[in-house]
C-alpha positions, 0 to 999 in steps of 0.5 A, spaced: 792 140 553 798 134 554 800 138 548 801 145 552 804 141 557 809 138 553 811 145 550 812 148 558 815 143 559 820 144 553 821 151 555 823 150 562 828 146 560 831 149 554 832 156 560 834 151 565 839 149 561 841 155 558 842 158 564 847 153 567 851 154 560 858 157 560 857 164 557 863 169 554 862 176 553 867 182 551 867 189 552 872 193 549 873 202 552 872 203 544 873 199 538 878 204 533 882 211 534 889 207 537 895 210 536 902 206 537 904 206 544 896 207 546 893 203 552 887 198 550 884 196 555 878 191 555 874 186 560 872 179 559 865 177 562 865 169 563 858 167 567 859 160 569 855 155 574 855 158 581 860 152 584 865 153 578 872 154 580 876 159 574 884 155 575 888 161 576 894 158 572 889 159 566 889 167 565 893 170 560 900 173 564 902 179 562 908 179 558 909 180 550 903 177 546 907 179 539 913 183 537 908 190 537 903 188 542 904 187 550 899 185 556 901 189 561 895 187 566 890 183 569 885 183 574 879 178 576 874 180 580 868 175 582 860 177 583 855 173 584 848 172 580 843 168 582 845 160 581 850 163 577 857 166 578 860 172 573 868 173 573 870 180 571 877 179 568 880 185 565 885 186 561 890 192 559 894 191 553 899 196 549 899 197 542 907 198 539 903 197 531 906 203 528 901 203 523 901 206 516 894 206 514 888 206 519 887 197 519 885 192 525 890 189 528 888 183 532 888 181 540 889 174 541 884 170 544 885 165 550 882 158 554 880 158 561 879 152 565 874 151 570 875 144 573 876 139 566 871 144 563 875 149 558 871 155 556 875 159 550 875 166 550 875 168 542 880 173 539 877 181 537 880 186 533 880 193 534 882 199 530 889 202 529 891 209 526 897 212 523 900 218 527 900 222 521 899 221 514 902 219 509 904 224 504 901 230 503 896 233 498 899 235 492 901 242 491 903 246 485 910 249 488 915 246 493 914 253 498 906 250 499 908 244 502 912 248 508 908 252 512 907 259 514 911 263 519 908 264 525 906 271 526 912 275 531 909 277 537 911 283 541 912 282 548 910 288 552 916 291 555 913 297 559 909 293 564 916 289 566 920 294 566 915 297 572 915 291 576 923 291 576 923 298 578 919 297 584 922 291 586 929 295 586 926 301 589 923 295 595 930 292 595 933 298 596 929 299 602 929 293 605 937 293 605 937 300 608 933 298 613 937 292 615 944 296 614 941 301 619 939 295 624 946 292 623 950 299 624 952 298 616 955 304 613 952 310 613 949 308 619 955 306 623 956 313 626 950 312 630 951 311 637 953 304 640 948 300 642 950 300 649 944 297 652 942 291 647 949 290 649 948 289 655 941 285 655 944 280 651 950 279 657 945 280 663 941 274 659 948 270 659 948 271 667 941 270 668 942 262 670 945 265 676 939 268 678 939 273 685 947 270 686 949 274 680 945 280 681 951 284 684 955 283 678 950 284 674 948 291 678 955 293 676 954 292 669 948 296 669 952 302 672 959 302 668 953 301 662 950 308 664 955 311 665 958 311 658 951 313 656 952 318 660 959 320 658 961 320 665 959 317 672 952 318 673 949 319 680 942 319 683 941 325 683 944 327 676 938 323 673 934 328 670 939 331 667 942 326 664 935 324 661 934 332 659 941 329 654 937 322 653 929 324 652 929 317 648 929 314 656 924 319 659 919 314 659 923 310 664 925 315 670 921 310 674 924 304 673 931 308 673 930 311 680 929 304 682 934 301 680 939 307 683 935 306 690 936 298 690 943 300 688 944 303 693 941 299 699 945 293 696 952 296 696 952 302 701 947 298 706 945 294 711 938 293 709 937 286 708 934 284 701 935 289 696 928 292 697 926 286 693 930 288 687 930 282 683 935 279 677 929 279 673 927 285 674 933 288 672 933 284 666 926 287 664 929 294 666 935 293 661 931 290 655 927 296 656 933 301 655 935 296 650 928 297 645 927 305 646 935 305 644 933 301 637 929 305 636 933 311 634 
């Protein structure tokens, strides 16, 4: 029985201690296949007693290592485990070995100190690899060691040119629809766009309001009135709309203007019928759109 208990003793023990001893892990992403200029990145596992504190001035510094390896990073991050504490510490080197044959190169190890206790960190290889080899196999003629030419390839052309054609064929619509909206040649011979014209000058006038719509009314007139090709009276509007189809659709909106016209100036009714400037400005912009539209 004491001979049991002794030995339950001892294990429980030799745990406990074990537990509370400083513990070095490395874990590498692979341990060969880099090439020069690869980065190797790696991270160290140190388990230490839960009130050890890691001396930040003890971790490696980024910086040249040797002439043909530089550590270009380091992180730490903390984790509790039970009564232990487990720093991560990972590391990002760069390999600038230009090997010749596949061999390992050494990554130096380092010393941490946790208060006056130092745990070492040991050195670990990984696998280096040359880019390309060395000499080629033998061959029994010069020309065997070049390699072949690569097959011609014939670029379809048909399919090209197709595509050039309908985006010349869509340019050329394109320009002559704007060349016909600026009055470009061919199209300079339509008529004047008197009454777009016109818009543009009543939508001048239009921070006057009312106070401008006199002026504004006989602007109106002269405007009809070269459209006409003559003065044009109230009762001469059929005919002129017989010469003018395209303004048809708006004979109400003529008859009203005349008849506010003519209670403006020949009147003494007060108001204008109610004829205001913004009407007006909608009546010259509708002239304005069917005129465009020829």
């Amino acid at each position: 029985m004491r001979v049991g208990l002794l030995i339950i003793f001892s294990l429980l023990w030799a745990l406990t201690a074990k537990a509370g001893e400083p513990g070095v892990t490395i874990h590498s992403a692979r341990p060969f296949g880099y090439f020069v200029g690869d980065l190797i990145r790696a991270r160290v596992e140190v388990v230490a007693p839960a009130d050890a504190v890691l001396a930040a001035a003890s971790l490696p510094r980024p910086g040249p290592l040797s002439v043909s390896l530089d550590l270009k990073e380091v992180d730490v991050q903390t984790t509790t485990i039970g009564a232990d504490k487990r720093w991560d510490i990972d590391l990002i080197y760069q390999n600038f070995y230009v090997a010749l044959d596949v061999r390992n190169i050494e990554i130096p190890g380092f010393d941490l100190r946790f208060g006056d206790e130092i745990i070492s960190v040991p050195a670990w290889s990984v696998g280096v690899a040359p880019l390309r080899e060395i000499a080629p196999a033998k061959q029994e003629r010069p020309e065997d060691y070049l390699r072949p030419d690569a097959p011609m390839v014939l670029a379809e052309e048909a399919q090209p040119k197709r595509l050039a054609l309908a985006f010349a064929a869509l340019s050329l619509l394109v320009l002559g629809a704007v060349a016909r909206d600026r009055a470009w040649p061919p199209f300079n011979k339509r008529r004047a766009r008197m009454f777009s014209a016109l818009a543009r000058e009543l939508a001048a006038m239009a921070r006057a309001g009312d106070d401008a719509l006199p002026e504004a009314m006989r602007s109106m007139h002269r405007t009809i009135d070269r459209a006409n090709g003559g003065s044009l009276l109230a009762e001469d509007v059929s005919a002129f709309l017989s010469r003018r189809p395209e303004f048809t659709s708006l004979k109400p909106s003529i008859d009203r203007f005349f008849s506010a016209s003519r209670d403006a100036f020949f009147s003494d009714v007060a108001g204008r019928a109610g004829y205001s400037f913004t009407e007006l400005l909608d009546f010259a912009k509708a002239l304005a759109r069917l005129e465009r539209a020829q």
